[in-house]
TORNU-447828 format. One record per residue: chain; x, y, z of N, C-alpha, C in turn. Coordinates in Angstrom, 1 decimal. Each point is the difference from the previous one (the first is absolute). Layout:
N
ch,n.u,n.v,n.w,ca.u,ca.v,ca.w,c.u,c.v,c.w
A,X,Y,Z,X,Y,Z,X,Y,Z
...
% end
This chain:
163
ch,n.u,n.v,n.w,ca.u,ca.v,ca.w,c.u,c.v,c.w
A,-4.2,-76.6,79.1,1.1,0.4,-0.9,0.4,-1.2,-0.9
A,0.3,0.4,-1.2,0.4,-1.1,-0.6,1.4,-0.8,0.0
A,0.0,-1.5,0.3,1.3,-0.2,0.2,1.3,-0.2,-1.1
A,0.7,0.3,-0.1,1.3,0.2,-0.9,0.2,-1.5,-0.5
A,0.6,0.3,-1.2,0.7,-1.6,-0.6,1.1,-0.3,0.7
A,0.7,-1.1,-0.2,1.3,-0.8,0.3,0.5,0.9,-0.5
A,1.4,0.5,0.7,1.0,1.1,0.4,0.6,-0.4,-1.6
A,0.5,-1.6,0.0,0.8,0.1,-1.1,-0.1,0.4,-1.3
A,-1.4,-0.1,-0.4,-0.5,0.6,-1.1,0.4,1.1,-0.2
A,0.5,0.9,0.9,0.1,1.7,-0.5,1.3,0.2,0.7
A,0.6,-1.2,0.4,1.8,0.5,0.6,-0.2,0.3,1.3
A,-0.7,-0.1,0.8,-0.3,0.4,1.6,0.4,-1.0,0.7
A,0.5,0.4,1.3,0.1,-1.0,1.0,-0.7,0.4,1.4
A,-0.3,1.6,-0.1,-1.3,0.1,1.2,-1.1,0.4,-0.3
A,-0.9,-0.7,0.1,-1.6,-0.1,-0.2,-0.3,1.2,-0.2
A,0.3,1.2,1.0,-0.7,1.2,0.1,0.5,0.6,-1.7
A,1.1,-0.1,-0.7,0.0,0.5,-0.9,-0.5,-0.3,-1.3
A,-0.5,-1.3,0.1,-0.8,-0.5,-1.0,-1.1,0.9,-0.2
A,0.2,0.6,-1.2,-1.3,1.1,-0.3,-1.0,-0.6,-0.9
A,-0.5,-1.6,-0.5,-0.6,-0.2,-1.2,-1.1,-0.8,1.4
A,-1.7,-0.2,-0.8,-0.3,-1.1,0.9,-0.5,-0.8,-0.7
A,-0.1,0.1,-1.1,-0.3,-1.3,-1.8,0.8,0.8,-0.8
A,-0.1,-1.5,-1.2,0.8,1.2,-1.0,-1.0,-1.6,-1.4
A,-0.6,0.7,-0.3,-1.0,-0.9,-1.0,0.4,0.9,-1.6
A,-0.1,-1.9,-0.4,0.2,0.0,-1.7,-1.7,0.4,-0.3
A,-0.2,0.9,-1.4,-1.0,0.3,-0.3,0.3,-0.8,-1.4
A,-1.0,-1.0,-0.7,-0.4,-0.3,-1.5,0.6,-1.3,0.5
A,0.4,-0.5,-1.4,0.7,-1.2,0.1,1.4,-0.4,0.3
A,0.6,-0.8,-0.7,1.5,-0.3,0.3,1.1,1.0,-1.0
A,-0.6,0.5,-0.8,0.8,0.6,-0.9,-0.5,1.9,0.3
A,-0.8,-0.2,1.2,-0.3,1.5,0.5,1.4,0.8,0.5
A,0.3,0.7,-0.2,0.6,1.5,0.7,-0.4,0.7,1.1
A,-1.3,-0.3,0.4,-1.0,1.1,0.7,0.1,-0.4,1.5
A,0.6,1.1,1.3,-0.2,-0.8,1.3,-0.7,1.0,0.3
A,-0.3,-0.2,1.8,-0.8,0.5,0.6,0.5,0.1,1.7
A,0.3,0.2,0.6,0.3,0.0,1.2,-0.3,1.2,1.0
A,-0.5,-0.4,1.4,-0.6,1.0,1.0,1.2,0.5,1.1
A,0.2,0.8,0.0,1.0,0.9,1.0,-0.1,-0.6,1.5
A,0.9,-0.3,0.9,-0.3,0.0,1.5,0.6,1.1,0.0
A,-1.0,0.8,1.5,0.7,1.0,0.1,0.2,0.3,1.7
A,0.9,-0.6,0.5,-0.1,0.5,1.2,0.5,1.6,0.6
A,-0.9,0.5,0.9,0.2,1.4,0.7,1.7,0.1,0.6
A,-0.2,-1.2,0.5,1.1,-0.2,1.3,1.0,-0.4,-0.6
A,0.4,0.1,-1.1,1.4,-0.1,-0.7,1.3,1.1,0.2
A,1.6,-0.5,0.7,0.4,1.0,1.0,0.8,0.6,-1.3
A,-0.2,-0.2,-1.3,0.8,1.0,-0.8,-1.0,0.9,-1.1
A,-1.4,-1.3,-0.7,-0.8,1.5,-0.8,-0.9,0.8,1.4
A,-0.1,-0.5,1.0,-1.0,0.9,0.8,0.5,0.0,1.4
A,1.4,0.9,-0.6,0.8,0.4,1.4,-0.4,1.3,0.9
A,-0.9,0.7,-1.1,-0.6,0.9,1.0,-1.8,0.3,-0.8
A,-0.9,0.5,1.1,-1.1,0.0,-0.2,-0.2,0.6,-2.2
A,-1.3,-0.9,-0.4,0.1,0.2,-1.4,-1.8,-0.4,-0.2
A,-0.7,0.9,-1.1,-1.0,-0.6,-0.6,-0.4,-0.3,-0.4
A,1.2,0.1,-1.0,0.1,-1.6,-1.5,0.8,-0.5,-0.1
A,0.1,-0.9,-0.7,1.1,-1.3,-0.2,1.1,0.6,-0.5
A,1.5,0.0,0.0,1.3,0.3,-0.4,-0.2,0.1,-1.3
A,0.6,0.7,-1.0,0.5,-0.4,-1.6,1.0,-1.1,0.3
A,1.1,0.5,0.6,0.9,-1.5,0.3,-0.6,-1.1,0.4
A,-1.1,-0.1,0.9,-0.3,-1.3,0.4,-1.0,-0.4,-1.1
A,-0.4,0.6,-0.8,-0.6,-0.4,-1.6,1.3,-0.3,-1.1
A,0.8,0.6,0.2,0.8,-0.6,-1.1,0.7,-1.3,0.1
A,0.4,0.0,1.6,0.5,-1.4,0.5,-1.2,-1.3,-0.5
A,-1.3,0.7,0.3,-0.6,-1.3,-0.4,-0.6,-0.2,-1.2
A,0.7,0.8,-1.0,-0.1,-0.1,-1.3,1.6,-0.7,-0.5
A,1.0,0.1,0.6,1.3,-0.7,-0.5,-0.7,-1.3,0.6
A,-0.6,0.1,1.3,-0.3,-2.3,0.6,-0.4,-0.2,-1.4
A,-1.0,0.6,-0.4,-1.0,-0.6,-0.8,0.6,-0.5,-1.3
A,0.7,0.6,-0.3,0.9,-0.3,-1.1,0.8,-1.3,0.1
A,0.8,0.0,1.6,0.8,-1.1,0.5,-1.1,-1.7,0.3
A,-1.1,0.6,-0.1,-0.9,-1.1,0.7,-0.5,-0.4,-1.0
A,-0.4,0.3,-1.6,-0.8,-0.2,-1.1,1.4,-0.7,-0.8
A,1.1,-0.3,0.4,1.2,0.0,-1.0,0.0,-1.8,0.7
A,0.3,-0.3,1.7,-0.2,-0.7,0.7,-1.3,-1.0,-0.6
A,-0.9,0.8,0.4,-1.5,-1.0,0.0,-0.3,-0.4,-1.1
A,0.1,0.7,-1.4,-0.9,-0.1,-1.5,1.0,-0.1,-0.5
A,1.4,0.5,0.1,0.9,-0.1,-1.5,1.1,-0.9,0.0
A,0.2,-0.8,1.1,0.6,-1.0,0.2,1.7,0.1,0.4
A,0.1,1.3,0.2,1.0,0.3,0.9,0.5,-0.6,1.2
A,0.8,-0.7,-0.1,0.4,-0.8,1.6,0.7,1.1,1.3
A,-0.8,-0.3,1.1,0.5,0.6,1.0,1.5,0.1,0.1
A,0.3,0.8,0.4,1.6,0.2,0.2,0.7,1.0,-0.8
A,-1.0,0.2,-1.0,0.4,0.8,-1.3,0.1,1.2,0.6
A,1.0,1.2,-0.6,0.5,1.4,0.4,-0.9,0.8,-1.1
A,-0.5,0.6,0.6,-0.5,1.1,-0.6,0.6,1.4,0.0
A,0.5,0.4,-1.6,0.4,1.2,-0.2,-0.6,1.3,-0.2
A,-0.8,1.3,0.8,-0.5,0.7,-0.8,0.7,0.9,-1.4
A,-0.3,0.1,-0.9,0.4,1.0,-0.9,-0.7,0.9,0.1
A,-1.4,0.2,-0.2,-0.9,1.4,0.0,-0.8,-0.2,0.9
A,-0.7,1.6,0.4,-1.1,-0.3,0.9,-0.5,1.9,-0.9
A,-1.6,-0.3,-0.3,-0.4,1.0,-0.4,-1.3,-0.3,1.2
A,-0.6,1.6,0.3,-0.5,-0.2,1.1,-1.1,1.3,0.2
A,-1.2,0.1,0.0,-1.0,1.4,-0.4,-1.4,-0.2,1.2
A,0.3,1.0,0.7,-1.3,-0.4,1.0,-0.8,1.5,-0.3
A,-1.3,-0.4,-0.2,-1.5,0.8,-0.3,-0.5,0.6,1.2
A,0.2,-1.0,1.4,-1.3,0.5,1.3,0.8,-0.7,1.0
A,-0.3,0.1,1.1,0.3,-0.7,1.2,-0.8,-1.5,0.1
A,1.3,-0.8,0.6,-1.1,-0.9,0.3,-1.1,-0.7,1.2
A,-0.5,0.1,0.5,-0.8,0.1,1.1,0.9,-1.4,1.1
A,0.0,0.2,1.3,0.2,-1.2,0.7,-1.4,-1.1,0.3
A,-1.1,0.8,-0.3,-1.1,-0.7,0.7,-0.9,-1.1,-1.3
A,0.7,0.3,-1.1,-0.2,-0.9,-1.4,0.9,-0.8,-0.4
A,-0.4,-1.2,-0.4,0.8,-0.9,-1.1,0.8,0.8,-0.8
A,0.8,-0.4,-0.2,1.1,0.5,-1.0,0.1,-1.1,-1.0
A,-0.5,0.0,-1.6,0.5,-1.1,-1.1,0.5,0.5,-0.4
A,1.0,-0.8,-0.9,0.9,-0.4,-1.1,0.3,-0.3,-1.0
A,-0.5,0.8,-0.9,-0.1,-1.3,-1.7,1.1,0.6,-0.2
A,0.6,-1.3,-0.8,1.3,0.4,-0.5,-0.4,-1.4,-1.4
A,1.1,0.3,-1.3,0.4,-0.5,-0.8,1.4,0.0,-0.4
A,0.1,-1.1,-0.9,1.8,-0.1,-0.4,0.0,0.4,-1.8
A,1.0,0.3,-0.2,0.5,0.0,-0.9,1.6,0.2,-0.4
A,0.2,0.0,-1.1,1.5,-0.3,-0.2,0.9,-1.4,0.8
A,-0.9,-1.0,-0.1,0.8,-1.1,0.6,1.3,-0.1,-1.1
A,1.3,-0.9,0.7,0.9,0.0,-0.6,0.6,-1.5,0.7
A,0.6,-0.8,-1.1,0.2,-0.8,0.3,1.7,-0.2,-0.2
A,0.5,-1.3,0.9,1.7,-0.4,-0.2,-0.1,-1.5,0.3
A,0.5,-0.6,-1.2,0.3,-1.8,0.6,-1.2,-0.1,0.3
A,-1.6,0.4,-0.4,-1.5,-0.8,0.6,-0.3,1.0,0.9
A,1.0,0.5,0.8,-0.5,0.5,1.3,-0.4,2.2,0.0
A,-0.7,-0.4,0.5,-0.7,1.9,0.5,1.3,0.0,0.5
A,0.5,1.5,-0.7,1.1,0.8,1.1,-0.7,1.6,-0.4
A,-1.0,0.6,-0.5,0.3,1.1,-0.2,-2.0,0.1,-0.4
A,-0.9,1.1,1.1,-1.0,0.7,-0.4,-0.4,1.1,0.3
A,-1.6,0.6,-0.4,0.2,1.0,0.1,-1.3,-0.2,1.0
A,-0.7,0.5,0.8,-1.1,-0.2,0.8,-0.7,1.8,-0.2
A,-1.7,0.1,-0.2,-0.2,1.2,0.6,-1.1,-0.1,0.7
A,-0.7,0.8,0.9,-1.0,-0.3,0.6,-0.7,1.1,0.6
A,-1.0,0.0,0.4,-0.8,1.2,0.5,-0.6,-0.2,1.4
A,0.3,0.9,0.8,-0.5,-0.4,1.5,-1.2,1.0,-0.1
A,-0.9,-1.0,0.9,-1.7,0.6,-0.5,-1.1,-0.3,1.6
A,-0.7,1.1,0.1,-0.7,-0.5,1.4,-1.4,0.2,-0.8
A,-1.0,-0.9,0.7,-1.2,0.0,-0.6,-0.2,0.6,-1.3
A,0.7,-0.7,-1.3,-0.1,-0.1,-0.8,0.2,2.1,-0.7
A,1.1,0.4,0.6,0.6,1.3,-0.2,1.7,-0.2,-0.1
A,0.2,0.1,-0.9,1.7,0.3,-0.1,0.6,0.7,0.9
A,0.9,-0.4,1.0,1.2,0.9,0.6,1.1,0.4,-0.5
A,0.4,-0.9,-0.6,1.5,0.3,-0.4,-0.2,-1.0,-1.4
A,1.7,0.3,-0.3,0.4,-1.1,-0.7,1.3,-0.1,-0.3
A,0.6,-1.5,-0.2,1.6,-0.1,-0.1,0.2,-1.5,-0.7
A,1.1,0.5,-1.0,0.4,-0.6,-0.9,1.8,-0.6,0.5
A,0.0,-1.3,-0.7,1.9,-0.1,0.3,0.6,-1.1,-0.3
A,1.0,0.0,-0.3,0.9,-1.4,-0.5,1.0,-0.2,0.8
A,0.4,-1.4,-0.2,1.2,-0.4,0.8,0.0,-1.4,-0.8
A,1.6,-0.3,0.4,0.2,-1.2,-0.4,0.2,-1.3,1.1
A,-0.1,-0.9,-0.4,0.1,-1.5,1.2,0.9,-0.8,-0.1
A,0.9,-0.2,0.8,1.4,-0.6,-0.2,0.0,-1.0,1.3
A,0.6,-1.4,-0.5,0.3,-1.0,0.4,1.8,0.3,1.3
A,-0.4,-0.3,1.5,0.7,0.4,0.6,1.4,-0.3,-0.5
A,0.3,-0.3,-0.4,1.8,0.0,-0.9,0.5,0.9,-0.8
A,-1.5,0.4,-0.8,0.4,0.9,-1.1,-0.4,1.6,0.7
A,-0.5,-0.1,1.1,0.0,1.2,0.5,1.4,0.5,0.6
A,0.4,-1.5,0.5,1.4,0.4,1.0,0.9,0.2,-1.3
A,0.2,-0.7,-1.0,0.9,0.9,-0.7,-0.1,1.6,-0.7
A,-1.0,0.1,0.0,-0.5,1.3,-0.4,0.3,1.1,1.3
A,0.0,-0.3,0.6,0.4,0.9,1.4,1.4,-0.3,0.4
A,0.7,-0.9,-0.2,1.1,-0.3,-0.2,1.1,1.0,-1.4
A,-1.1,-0.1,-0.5,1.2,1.4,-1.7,-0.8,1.2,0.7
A,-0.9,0.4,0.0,0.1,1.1,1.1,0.5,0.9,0.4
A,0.5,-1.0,1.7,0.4,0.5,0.8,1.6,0.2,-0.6
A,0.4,-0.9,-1.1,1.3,0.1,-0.6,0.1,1.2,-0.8
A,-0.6,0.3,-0.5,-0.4,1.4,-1.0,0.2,1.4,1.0
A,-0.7,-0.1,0.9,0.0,0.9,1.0,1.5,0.3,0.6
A,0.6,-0.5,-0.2,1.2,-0.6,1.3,0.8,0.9,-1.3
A,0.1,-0.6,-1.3,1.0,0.5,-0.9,0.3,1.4,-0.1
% end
């Protein structure tokens, strides 16, 4: 089985839910293009809480948000700690995915957006593919916020809410 990245790369703190096992830049430095291979374990007590023959859509889409959180980390110079916001999640599956196959990942970015130098805001889409066949595919944006600027943002909020 293949083994998972460092938890923190994708916001995890228990191993079992780490769902990426690489997550590789394709071209050069100014590439967009990743690539990353699915772990998939059977014995997982929430996507395969009861007997199944293919892999979850949920447990594909979770490891299409890592992949997003781990390419932002690893290539885009995002510093750990950073909050990730989803805004969209678009999301289209073709076939099942087999448990007894690799599961890849190409994904690309677009719509980077920048504040003060820094990434707060893309768009990632990607296509999950077994032996070079499409399964699915899902698209989605979110923004990246610096742990202060998230607590005030949850902070007017929860104030909004209250009023």
């Amino acid at each position: 089985m293949t083994q998972p990245i460092d938890g923190r790369y994708v916001h995890k703190i228990v191993d079992r839910n780490v769902l990426l096992g690489r997550v590789d830049r394709h071209g050069g430095d100014d590439c967009e293009s990743y690539e990353a291979e699915m772990v998939v374990d059977r014995t997982h007590p929430f996507f395969f809480e009861h007997p199944l023959d293919h892999i979850p859509a949920m447990m594909l889409v979770e490891a299409g948000r890592q992949l997003g959180i781990a390419i932002s980390h690893l290539y885009l110079g995002v510093p750990l700690g950073t909050m990730f916001a989803t805004k969209s999640f678009d999301i289209r599956f073709t076939d099942f995915a087999d448990t007894d196959r690799p599961v890849i990942i190409t994904a690309s970015l677009r719509d980077k957006q920048y504040r003060h130098g820094d990434l707060f805001q893309l768009y990632l889409e990607g296509r999950f593919s077994q032996d070079g066949h499409d399964v699915g595919w899902m698209g989605g944006s979110w923004a990246m916020l610096q742990p202060d600027v998230w607590r005030r943002y949850r902070r007017r909020e929860r104030q909004r809410v209250r009023a």
